[in-house]
C-alpha positions in Angstrom: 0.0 23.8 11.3 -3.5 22.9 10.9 -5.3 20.2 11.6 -6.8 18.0 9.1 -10.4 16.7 9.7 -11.1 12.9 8.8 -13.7 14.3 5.5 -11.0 16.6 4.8 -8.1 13.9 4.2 -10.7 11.3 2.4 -11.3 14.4 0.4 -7.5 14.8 -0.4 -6.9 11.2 -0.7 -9.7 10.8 -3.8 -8.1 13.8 -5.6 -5.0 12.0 -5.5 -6.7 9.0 -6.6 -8.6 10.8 -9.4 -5.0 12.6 -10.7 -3.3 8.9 -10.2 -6.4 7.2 -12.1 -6.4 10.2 -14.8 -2.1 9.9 -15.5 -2.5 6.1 -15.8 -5.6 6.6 -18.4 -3.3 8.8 -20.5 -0.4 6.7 -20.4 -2.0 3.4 -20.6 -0.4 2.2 -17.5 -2.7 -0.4 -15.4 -3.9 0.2 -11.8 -6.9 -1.5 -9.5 -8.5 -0.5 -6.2 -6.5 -3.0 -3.6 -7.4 -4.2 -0.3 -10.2 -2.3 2.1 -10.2 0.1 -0.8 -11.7 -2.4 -3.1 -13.6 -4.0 -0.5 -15.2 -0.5 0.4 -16.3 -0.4 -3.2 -17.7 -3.9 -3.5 -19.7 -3.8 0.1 -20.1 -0.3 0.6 -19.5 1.9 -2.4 -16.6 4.0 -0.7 -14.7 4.3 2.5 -15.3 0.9 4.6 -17.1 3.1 7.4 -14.3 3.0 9.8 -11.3 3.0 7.1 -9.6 6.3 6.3 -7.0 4.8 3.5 -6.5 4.5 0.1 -4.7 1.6 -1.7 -4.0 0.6 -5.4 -1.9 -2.3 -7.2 0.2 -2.0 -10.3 1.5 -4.6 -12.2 5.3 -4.4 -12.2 6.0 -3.0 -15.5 3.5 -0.3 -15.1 4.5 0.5 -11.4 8.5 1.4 -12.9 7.0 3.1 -15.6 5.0 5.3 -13.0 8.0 6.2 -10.6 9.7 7.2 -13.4 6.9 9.5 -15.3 4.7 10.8 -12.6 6.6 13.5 -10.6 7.0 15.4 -14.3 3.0 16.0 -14.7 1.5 17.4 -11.5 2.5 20.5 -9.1 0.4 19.2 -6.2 1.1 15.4 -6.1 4.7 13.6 -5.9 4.8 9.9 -6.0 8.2 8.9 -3.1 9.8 5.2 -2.9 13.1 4.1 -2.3 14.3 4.2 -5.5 13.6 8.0 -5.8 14.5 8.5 -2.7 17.5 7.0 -0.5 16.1 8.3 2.6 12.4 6.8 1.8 11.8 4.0 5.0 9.2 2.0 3.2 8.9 -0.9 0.7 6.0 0.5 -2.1 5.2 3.6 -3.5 3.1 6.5 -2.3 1.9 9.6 -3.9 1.5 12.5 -1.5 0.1 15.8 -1.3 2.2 18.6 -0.8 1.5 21.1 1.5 0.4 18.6 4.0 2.2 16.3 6.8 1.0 13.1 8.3 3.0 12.0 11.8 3.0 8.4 12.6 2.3 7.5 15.9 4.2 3.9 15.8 6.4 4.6 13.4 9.9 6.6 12.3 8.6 9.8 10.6 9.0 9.9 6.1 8.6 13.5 5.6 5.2 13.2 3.4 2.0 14.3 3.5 -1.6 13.2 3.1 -0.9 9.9 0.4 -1.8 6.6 -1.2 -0.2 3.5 -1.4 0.9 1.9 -4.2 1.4 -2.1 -4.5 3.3 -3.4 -6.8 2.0 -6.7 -8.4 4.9 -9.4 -9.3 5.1 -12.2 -10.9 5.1 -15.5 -8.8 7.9 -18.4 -9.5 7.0 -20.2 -6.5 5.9 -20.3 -2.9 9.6 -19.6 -1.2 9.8 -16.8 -3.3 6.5 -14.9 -1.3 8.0 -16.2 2.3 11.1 -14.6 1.7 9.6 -11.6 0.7 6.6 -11.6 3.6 9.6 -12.4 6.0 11.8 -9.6 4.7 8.6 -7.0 4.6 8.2 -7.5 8.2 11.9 -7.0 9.3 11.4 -3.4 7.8 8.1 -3.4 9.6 10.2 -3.9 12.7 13.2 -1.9 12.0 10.5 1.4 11.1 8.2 0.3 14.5 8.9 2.5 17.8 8.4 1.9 21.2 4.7 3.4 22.4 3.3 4.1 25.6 0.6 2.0 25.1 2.8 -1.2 24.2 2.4 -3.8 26.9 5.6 -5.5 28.5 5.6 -8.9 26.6 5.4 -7.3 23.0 8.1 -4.0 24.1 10.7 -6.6 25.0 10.0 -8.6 21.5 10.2 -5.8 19.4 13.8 -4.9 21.9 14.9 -7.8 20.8 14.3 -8.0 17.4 15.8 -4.5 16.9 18.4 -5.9 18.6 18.8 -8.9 15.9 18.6 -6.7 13.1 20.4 -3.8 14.2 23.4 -5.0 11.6 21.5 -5.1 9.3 20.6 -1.5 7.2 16.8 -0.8 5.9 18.0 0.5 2.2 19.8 -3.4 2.3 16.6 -4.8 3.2 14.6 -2.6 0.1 17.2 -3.6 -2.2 16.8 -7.5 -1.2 13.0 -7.5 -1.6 13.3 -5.7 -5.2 15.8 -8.4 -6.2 13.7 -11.5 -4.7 10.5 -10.1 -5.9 11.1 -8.9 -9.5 12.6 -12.5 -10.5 10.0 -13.8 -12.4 8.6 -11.3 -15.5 5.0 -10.0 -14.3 3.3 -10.5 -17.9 4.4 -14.1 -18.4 4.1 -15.4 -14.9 0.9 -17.9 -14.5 0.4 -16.1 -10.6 1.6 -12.8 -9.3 1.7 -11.6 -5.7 2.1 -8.4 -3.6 5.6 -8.7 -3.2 6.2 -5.6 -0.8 3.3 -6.8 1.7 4.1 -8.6 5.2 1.5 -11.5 4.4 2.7 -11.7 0.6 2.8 -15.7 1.3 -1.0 -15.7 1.0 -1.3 -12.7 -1.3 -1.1 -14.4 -4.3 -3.8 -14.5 -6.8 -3.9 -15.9 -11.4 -2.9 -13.8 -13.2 -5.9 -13.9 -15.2 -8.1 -11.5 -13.2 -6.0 -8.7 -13.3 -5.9 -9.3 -17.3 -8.8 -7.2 -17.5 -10.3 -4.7 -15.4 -14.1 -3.8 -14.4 -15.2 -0.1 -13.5 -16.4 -0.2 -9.4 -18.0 3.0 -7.7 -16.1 4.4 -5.1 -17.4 7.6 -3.5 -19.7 8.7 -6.2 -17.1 8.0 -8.9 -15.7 4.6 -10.3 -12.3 3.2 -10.9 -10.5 0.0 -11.9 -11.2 -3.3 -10.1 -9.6 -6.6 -11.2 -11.8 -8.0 -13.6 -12.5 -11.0 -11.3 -12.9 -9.0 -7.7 -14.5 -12.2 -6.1 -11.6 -14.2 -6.3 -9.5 -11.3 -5.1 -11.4 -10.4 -2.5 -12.4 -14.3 -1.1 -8.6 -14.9 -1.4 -8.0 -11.9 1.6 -11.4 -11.8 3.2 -13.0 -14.9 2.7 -17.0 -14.2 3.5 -15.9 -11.0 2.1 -19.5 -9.2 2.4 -20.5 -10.2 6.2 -19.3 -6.9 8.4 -17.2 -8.4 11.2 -18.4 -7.8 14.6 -19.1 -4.7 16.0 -15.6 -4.3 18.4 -13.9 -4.7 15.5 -15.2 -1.7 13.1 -12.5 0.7 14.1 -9.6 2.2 12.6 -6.0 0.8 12.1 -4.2 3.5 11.5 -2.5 5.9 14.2 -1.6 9.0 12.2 -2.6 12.8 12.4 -2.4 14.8 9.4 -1.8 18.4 9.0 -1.9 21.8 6.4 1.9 23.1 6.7 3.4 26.1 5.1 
């Protein structure tokens, strides 16, 4: 295996993007730049400086109609989730290059390569309904965590014993509650949607109305779909979305390593 450089896996990561963005175009099937992706564009253009991910939202009706159509038009790129595959550890969708690995550092290995995430958008019958599905998000996020060298000894023993807790309980149970709860309500005639399938969905919830229509941002030298009204989006995450938090905190989140393989 090969290593793959940090410009070498934004790289990958846009040509997914541009095949994802270029398969939605051509089967009219909505997507928007989501989180640090769509604040990159708005602050900086591109990457957030000290970001190295890509993420999107689609609208539930679009995001079924993508699992089920995508793997059928591209050689390189296959979109995985737990509905395609049983053996999938994660709530969304990603689309992944093959040809290339990624190894988690805190987290139980998927076998996938360099990807994007996919958020689905749902629609919102009330505030319980984003708790349950916040609180259900992070029991996978716990059941997927592993034990790290760097963990201190408070946070090891919580995580010990929340594994314990939940040991009964199977991750394909917990995917298959979270669908259920979060596709209730009909995405298209629903006054407020939410990212069902994130650990903070509680606060994730935005109208509707500004992901009725969609504005073209640049990202990287191209441009791609934003929700029409970014600034409520964005204030609704961020807040003061366009000051730069202080300097300690400009670093990465992620702890992965990708590779070439094969």
């Amino acid at each position: 295996m090969r290593e793959i450089s940090t410009e070498e896996l934004k790289r990958i990561q846009i040509e997914i993007l541009d095949d994802v963005a270029d398969f939605c175009q051509r089967h009219n099937l909505r997507y928007y730049l989501a989180y640090g992706t769509l604040l990159g564009a708005i602050r900086h253009k591109g990457y957030i400086p000290w970001d190295d991910d890509i993420d999107i939202h689609m609208p539930r009706p679009d995001y079924e109609k993508f699992l089920e159509l995508y793997n059928g038009s591209d050689g390189i790129n296959r979109v995985v989730s737990h509905e395609l595959d049983k053996k999938y550890r994660v709530a969304f969708a990603k689309v992944y290059r093959k040809g290339t690995l990624v190894k988690e550092f805190h987290f139980k290995q998927d076998v996938f390569g360099v990807y994007i995430d996919i958020f689905p958008l749902d629609g919102l019958k009330d505030g319980e309904q984003a708790l349950q599905c916040g609180e259900i998000r992070r029991y996978m996020h716990v059941k997927n965590s592993i034990f790290t060298s760097s963990m201190g000894v408070m946070r090891r023993m919580r995580l010990a014993l929340t594994k314990a807790i939940l040991l009964p309980v199977t991750l394909r149970s917990l995917q298959k509650r979270i669908k259920r709860i979060a596709t209730q309500c009909s995405y298209d005639s629903s006054g407020r949607v939410y990212s069902s399938y994130s650990r903070l969905a509680a606060r994730e919830t935005f109208p509707r109305a500004i992901f009725d229509s969609y504005r073209m941002v640049p990202f990287e030298g191209k441009e791609y779909r934003a929700p029409m009204d970014c600034d409520c989006y964005l204030r609704a995450l961020y807040g003061n979305y366009m000051a730069l938090p202080p300097k300690e905190e400009q670093i990465s989140t992620h702890n992965s390593q990708a590779y070439y393989v094969g």
